[in-house]
Every structure is written in structure tokens, then in C-alpha cells.
N, C-alpha and C positions, 0 to 999 in steps of 0.2 A: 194473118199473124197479129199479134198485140198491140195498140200501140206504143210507141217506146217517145220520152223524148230525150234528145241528148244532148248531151255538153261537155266541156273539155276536147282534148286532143284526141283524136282516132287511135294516135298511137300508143297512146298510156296505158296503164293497167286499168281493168274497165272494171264499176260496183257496181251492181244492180239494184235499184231502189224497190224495193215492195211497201204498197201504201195500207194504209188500214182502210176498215169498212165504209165502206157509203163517202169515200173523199176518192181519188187520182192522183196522178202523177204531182201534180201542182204542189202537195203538200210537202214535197223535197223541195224548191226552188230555192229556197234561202240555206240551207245545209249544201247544197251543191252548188252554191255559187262560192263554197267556202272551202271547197275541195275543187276547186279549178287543172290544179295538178292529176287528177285519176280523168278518165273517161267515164261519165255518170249517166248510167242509163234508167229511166226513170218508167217504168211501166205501167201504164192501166191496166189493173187486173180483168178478166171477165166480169162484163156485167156494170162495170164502171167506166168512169171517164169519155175518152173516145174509142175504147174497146167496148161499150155500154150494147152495140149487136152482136157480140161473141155471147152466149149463153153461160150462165154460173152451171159447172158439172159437178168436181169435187176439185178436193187438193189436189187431189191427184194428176189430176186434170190441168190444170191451171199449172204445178209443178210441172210438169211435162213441156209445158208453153214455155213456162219461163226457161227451160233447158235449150228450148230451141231457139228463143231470142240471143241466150248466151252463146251459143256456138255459131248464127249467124251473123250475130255484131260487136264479139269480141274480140279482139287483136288473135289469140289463139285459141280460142274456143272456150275457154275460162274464163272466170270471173270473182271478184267477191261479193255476198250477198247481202243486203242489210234489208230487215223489214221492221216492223212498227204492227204489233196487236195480230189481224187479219192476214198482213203481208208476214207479220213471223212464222204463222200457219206454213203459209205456203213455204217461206223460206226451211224451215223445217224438213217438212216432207219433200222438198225440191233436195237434201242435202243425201233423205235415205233412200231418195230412189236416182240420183245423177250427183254422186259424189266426185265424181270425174269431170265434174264443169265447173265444179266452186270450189275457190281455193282456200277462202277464209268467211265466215257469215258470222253476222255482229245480228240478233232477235231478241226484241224490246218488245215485253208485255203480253206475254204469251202463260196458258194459264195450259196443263195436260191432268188437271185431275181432276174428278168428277162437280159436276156443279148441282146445289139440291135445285128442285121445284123445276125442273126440264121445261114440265107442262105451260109455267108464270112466263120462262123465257120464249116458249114458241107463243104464244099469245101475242106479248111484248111486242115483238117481229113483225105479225102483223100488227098491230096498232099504230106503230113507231114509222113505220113505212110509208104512209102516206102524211104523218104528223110533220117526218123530217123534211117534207119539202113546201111544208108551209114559211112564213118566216117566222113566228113563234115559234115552229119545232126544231127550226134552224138554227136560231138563235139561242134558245135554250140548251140545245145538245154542242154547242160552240162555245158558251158558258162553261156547262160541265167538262171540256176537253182543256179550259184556259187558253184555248184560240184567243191570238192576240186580236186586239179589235180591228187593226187593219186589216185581217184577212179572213174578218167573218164573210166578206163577200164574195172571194174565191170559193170559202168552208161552203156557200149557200151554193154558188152554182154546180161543184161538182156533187151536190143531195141531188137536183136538179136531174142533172146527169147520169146517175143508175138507175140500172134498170130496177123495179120494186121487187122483181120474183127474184134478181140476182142478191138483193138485199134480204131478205127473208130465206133462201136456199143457202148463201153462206152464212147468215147470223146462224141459222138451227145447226147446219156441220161444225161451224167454231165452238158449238156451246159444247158439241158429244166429242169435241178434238179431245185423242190418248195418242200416246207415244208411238212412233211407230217401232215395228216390232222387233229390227234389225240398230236399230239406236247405237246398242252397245258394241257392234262392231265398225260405225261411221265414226271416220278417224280424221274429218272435216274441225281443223280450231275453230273452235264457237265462244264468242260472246258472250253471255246471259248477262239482261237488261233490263231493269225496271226502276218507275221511278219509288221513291223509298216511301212515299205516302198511296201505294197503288194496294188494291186487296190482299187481304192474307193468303190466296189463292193461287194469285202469282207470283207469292214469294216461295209461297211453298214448293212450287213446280220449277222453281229454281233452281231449287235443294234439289229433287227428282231428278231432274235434268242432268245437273251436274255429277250427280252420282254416277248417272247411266252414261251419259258420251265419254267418252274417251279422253276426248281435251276440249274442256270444258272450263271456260274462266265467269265468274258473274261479278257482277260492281251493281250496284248502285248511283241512280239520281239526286243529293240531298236536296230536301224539300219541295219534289217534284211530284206529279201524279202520270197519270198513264201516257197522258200526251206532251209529256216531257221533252221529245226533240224542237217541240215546238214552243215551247217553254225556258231551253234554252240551247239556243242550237249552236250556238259557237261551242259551249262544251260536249255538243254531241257531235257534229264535225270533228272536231279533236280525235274525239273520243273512235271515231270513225278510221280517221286519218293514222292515229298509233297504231290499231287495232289491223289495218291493211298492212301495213308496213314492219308489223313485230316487234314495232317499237314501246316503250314503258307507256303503259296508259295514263291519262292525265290525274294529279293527284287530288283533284278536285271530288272524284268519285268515291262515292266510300266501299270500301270491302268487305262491311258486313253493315248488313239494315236494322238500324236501330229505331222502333217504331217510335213516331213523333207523339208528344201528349195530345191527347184530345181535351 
């Protein structure tokens, strides 16, 4: 099974962390030491962390995992879901094929519409693959994320930590991510997350999104980019914590993206 790590109370309502590409469980440590009240489980995706011997297969696959984590170390076999970029992937397709394990998912930076030059991106994948675990490739793709500086060196060791084929097998599946095809009758409350300076690609598939699920809320980051939880994670803890509980989300967030001047 995955690795999980966990914290809080056994007995609380349990959220499942999904991390984004080429990082682990580690990249929640400070968002879940801020939700002490929920049961936080933190998983290595395939291919990463210390699940880095499980093999990358697809969403599908990994969704399926993560369903079985849920039903083995949730207080009642449920859970709520929260991922970031790669893990919204999963969390996503974890909602339209085990809608019956998640009670609520909160998915930050998730893009479902076509992306151009496929060919630039699988090149990219390999090239970037063996760059990111240099410390220039580390440090530069830490940069670009606004990894804060104390934890460029967690950021480095879990690059360290994937596997390269599981990095290059999910970076090409994320880039050909579409909706999947039952959407409109998952009737799981969702989230939609990004930060408000992130592509015009995943604002757009926001809109998309929201059209198509059922119940469907999106907000916005102000003045944040894709790795915005980690940018500021007390307003995404909040934002976490409202969002489990049903309660008014924080008014920090904005509810419609007004793009920043360049």
C-alpha cells in the first residue's frame, strides 16, 4: 500500500493530502500542523516519496489506491480530499470512479483543456528529469514554485526521491488530463482552486469544471501563483478547514480572478 503519513486524532474526520509532481507527502507538513483538529493523511503518490517502488500506472490507478487508503484508515471509510496540481489529478478522478469514499475535495491547479505543442511538453519531461535532481534544477524549479527558502531542502530531497520513469509517465498523462466522462453526474462538493496569477489555462478549466460538476464552488488566491498553499498556507489551511466543515469560506479569497497587470 502507499505510504501515508499521519497526524491528528484517529478519531476525527480524516482529509487526505494529494501532493503535486516530483515533491511527497512532506509538502503538507505545515498546512496540517494547522488543521491539528481533522485526522490528516498525507500520501506518497506512486513513484514518489516513500512509495518511490510502487510504479506510476495512470489516474486511475493511483485513484484506486488512494480509495483504498481511505477505507483502510478512515474512521468510517470516508474522507475529504484536498490535492495541489498532480495530486488534483488524482483527486479528481478518485471522486468519478469512488464517489462513495469522499465526502468533500478542495483541487488547486488543475488545468482539463487541451494544452498546444504535446510534443515541447514530452521532450521537456525527459530533459527536466534528470535536471531536477541536480541542485541548479532543484533550485531553479523551487524558485519558480516560490518555495520558501527554508524548505528548498526538503523541495530537493523529495526530487531526489522519484522515481524519473514515474516523473516523465505522470508529467505526459497530466498534460493529455480531460474530464472525465461521468463529471456531471458526481455530486461530490468540490472546491475549485487556483492561484489568481496561475495560466490562463487553469482559469479557464475552472469555468469548465464548474459548469460541469454538480456542486461546484471556485475562489481564488490573491497574488499568488500555482504553489500558493505554500505561499500561504495559513490562508489555505482556513480555507481547507471552512471547506470540510461547510462553513463560509475565508473572505480573504477572491470570487472572481481579476488578472494582475503585467
Amino acid at each position: 500500500m502507499l505510504h501515508v503519513h499521519a497526524s491528528g486524532d484517529p478519531q476525527s474526520p480524516a482529509i487526505v493530502f494529494l501532493h503535486a509532481l516530483a515533491t511527497s507527502s512532506w509538502m503538507w507538513q505545515e498546512q496540517t500542523a494547522l488543521l491539528p483538529d481533522f485526522r490528516c493523511l498525507c500520501v506518497d503518490l506512486p513513484g514518489h516519496g516513500l512509495s518511490n517502488a510502487i510504479a506510476w500506472r495512470s489516474f486511475d490507478d493511483a485513484a484506486d489506491q488512494i480509495a483504498d487508503v481511505i477505507r483502510a484508515r478512515s474512521p468510517n471509510g470516508r474522507a475529504h480530499v484536498v490535492g495541489l496540481s498532480l495530486g488534483s489529478y488524482v483527486g479528481l478522478t478518485l471522486i468519478s470512479r469512488h464517489a462513495d469514499c469522499v465526502d468533500r475535495a478542495v483541487l488547486s491547479g488543475l488545468n482539463v483543456l487541451p494544452l498546444p505543442h504535446l510534443w515541447l511538453m514530452d521532450a521537456l519531461g525527459y530533459v527536466m528529469a534528470p535536471l531536477l535532481k541536480t541542485g541548479f534544477g532543484a533550485r531553479m524549479n523551487a524558485k519558480a514554485l516560490n518555495i520558501p527558502e527554508d524548505r528548498v531542502e526538503a523541495y530537493r530531497q523529495s526530487l531526489r526521491q522519484v522515481a524519473t520513469r514515474a516523473f516523465i509517465d505522470a508529467g505526459h498523462e497530466a498534460s493529455r488530463f480531460a474530464m472525465p466522462a461521468n463529471l456531471a453526474s458526481v455530486a461530490t462538493p468540490t472546491l475549485l482552486l487556483a492561484g489568481q496569477n496561475e495560466h490562463a489555462l487553469i482559469h479557464d478549466s475552472m469555468a469548465a469544471l464548474r459548469a460541469t460538476l454538480p456542486d461546484a464552488t471556485a475562489r481564488w488566491a490573491p497574488n499568488a501563483g500555482h504553489g500558493w498553499p505554500g505561499e500561504l498556507p495559513e490562508l489555505f489551511s482556513a480555507t481547507v478547514r471552512a471547506w470540510c466543515l461547510g462553513a463560509s469560506l475565508p473572505p480573504k479569497l477572491l470570487s472572481a480572478r481579476t488578472p494582475q497587470p503585467v
